[in-house]
N, C-alpha and C positions, 0 to 999 in steps of 0.2 A: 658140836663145835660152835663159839661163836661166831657171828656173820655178820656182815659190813657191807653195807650197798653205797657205791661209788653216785656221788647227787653234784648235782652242778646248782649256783644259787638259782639260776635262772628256771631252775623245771620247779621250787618252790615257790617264790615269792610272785604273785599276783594269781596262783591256785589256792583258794582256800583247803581242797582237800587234799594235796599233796602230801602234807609231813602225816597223815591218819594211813595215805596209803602206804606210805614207805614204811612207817611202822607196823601195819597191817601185814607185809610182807611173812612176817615174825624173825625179822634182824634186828640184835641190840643195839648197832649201831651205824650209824651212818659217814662215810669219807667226805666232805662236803670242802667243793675247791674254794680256796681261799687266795692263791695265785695260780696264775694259769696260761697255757700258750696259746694264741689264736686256732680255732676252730669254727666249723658251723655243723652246727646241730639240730637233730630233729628235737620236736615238742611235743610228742605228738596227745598228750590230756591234756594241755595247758587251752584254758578258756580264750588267752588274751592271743596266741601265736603260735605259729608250728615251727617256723625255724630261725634261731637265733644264730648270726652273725658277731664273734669276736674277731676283730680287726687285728688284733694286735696281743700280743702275751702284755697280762696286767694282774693287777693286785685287784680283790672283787671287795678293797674296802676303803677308804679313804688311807692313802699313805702317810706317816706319822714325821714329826720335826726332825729324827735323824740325818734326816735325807737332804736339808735343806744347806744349797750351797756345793752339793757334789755333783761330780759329772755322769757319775755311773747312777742312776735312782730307776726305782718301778714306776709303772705307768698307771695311771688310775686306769681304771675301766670303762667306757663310753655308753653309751645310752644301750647296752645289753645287760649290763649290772650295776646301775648308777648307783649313787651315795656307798653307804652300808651296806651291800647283797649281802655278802657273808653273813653280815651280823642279823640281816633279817631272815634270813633262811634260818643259819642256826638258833634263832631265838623258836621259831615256829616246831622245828624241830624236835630241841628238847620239851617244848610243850608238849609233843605227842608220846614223851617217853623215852625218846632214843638220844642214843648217847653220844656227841657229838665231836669227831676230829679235824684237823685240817688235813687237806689235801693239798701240795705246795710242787709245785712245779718249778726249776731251780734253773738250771745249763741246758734253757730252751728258748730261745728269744729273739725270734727276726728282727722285731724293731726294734732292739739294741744292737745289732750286729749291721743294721742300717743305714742307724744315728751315727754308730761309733765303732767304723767296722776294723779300727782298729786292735778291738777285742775279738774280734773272730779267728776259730781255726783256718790256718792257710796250710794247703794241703803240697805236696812235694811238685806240681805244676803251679803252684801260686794263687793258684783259685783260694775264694775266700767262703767257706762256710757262716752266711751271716744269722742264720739260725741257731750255730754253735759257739756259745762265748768260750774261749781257751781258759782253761783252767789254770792253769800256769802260769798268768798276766796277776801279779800280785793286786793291782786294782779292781782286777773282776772278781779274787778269789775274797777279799773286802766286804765288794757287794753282795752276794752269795750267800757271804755269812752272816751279814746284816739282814737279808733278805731270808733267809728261812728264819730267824728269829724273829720276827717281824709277823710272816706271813703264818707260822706255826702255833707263836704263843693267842692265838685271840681269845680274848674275854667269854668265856664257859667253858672251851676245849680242853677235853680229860688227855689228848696225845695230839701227834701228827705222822705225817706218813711225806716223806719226800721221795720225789720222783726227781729224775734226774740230776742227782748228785755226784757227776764225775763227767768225764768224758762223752761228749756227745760226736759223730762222725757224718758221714757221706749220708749214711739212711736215715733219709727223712721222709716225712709226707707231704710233700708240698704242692702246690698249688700247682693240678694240674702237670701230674710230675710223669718228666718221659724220662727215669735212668732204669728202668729196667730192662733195656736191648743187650743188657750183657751180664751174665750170673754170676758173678763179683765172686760170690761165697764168701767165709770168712774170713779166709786170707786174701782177697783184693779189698773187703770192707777196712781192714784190720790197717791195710796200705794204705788205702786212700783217709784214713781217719789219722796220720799221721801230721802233726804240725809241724809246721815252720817259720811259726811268730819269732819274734826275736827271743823270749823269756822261752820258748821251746829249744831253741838253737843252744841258747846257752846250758840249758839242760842236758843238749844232748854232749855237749865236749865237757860238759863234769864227770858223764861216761863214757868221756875216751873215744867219742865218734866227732867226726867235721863235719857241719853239718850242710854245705855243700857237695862234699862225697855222701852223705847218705840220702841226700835228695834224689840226686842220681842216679844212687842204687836202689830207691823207690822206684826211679821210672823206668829204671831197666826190670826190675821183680816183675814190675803191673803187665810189660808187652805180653808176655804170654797169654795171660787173662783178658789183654784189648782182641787178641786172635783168637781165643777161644779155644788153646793148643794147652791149657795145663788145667789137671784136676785139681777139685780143691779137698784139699785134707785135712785141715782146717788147721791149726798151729804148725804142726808141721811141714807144711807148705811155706808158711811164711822162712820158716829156718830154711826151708832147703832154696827160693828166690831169695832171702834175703840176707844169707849166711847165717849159720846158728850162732855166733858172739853177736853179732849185729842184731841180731831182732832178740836176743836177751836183753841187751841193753836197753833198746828203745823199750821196754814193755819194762824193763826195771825202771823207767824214768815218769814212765806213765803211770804204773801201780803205786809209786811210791807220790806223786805227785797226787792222781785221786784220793789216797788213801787218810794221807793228810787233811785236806779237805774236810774227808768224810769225820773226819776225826775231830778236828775244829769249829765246822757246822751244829756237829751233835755237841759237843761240849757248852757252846755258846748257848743254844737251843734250852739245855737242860739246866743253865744257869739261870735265865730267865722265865721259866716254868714254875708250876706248882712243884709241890709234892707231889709224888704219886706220878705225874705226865710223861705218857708214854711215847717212845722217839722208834719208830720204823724207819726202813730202807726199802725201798723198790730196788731188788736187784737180783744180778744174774750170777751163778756161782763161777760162770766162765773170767775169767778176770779181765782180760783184754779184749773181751765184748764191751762198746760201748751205747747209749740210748737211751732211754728213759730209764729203761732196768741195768743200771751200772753194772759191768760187771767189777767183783772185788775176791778176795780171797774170803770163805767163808769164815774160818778163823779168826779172822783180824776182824771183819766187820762185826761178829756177835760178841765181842768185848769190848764194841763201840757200842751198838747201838741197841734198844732193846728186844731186836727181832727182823726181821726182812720182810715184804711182800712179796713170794715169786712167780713170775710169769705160770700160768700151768693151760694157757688157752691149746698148746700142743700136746697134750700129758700133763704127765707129775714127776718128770726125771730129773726137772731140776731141784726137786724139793731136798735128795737122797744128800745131796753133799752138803746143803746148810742143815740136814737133822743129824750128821756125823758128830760136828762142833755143838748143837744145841745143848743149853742147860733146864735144869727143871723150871725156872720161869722164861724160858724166850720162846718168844712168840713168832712162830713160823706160818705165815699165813698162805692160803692158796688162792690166786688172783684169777680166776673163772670166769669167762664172758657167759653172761648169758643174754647175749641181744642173737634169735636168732638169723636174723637179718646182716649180721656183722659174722658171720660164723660160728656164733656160740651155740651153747647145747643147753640152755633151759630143761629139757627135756628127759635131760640125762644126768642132770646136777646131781640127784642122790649119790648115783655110781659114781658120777666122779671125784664127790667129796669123800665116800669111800677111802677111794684108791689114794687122793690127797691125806687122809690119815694114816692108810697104809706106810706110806711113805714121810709122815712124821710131821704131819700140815696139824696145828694146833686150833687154826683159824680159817675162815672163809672171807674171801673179798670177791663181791659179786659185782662185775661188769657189765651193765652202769643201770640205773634203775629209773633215771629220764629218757636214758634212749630206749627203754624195751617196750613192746609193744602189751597189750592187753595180754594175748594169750602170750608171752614170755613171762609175764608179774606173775599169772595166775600158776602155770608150772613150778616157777619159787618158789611161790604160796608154800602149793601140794611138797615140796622138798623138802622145803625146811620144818616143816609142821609134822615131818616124819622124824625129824633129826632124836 
């Protein structure tokens, strides 16, 4: 199977051996971010630094005239990927051989949730998710769009891969984050990741809910879960706190709402592409999962797009339901950590890429290949070199 190691600009540019290593791996190619959310990262080969500090979700390349004169725009990058990273990574890059995509981080962004928390998911107590831009605010969904074509098309890049293309909720990683005193499960994430921006509200009385009676009956659903008195069973839980017409709805408003989206992103995307430029999803088969790994119908999205990334760092069961709908060219990739410092299993890559074909993974996407330590690279190595 082909393989794709996950590179940030920052673990190439001021390493000269970097792109020899990453191709040394034996991956054809590389995910290399070209927008991104604030992080800090280890370094840990880099000659000049061991941990790199992003402040702020940014474009890792100079942002183009589109943008100029709008209230919603990307944020340059600050002295961790100044000027060009992208373009000087991916240049180095393909000098080594490998073939090079963007990696685009989309409805993920503190500091616009900030700036303009106007655009934030507001939740059924009024808190505001300033991490989460709402999908649904026809200005953000704008930016979005402009912003994965932007941040996907760059000058050499054969495809892209967008992460967070739909609904983003409560689960976050945040600085220093204390919400997990209460085991939410899927159906108090599924509650609490419910909006009530105004461009939500309105969505929801197109299907036939108030959207102050359903706020209400959000925060009636959640008590039992604030007490720690209801299991979770995941969808079905929701139907039984939140009546079954009632959380059909809301989840018809939201599917149909991300899916749009997803559907307009890639279109615009593959408008301004080559020939040939391949358009991924990171996402989840569950559909009213929301996060980095959207969740979507798998149906609907692989006659979107040309294939999916799926989670597989717990298994490979989420692979079964987007290889049901696959066609002979879609690209079903298996997203594998292998930092084993982060949980992954370098160790065990072969088996697991196995069982990832088993189950209908056409591709490998290894996780991340600037965080993994020495003895993590060299396990790859020995994997892939068996493949």
């Amino acid at each position: 199977m082909r393989a794709s190691a996950f590179v940030y600009p920052w673990d190439v540019n001021g390493d000269p051996g970097a792109a020899a290593r990453i191709a040394g791996l034996g991956v054809e190619q590389a995910t290399l971010a070209s927008a991104y959310h604030s992080t800090r990262a280890l370094t840990p080969r880099h000659p000049r630094h061991r941990v790199v500090t992003a402040e702020y979700a940014a474009v890792l390349y100079p942002p183009g005239d589109r943008w100029a004169g709008r209230g919603l725009r990307p944020y340059p990058a600050g002295r961790w990927a100044p000027g060009n990273a992208y373009g000087e990574a991916a240049d180095a890059l393909a000098g080594a051989g490998v073939e090079v995509h963007t990696w685009v981080v989309l409805a993920h962004n503190s500091r616009l949730g900030a700036e303009h928390p106007d655009t934030s998911v507001v939740n059924a107590y009024g808190d505001r998710y300033p991490w989460a831009p709402c999908i649904a605010q026809p200005a953000t969904r704008a930016y979005l769009v402009d912003l994965a074509v932007e941040a996907a098309v760059r000058p050499g890049a054969h495809g892209t891969e967008l992460e967070s293309l739909g609904w983003y909720g409560l689960q976050h990683l945040h600085a220093h984050d204390k919400t997990a005193g209460i085991a939410l499960g899927d159906a108090g994430q599924y509650l609490m990741s419910l909006c009530f921006c105004p461009s939500c509200r309105d969505g929801y009385d197109a299907h036939g809910l108030d959207a102050d009676g359903l706020a209400a009956a959000v925060r009636t659903a959640l008590e039992p879960l604030w007490r720690g008195t209801a299991d979770d069973g995941g969808w079905p839980t929701v139907g039984k706190l939140l009546g079954e017409d009632t959380a059909a709805a809301t989840r018809a408003w939201r599917e149909e709402t991300a899916a749009g989206l997803q559907e307009e992103a890639v279109t615009a995307v593959r408008a301004a592409a080559p020939e040939g430029f391949q358009v991924l999803l990171h996402a989840d088969p569950v559909s009213y999962h929301c996060g980095a790994n959207v969740g979507v119908d798998p149906a609907r999205v692989l006659c979107v797009a040309d294939g999916v990334v799926v989670p597989c760092a717990g298994g490979t069961a989420l692979l079964a339901p987007f290889a049901e709908h696959a066609g002979e060219r879609t690209v079903l990739a298996a997203n594998l950590t292998v930092v084993a410092g982060m949980g992954g299993g370098p160790g065990t890559l072969a088996a697991d890429a196995a069982r990832a074909r088993a189950e209908g993974a056409t591709e490998l996407r290894l996780y991340h290949a600037g965080l993994a330590s020495d003895g993590d690279l060299a396990a790859v190595r020995e994997a892939l070199s068996a493949r």
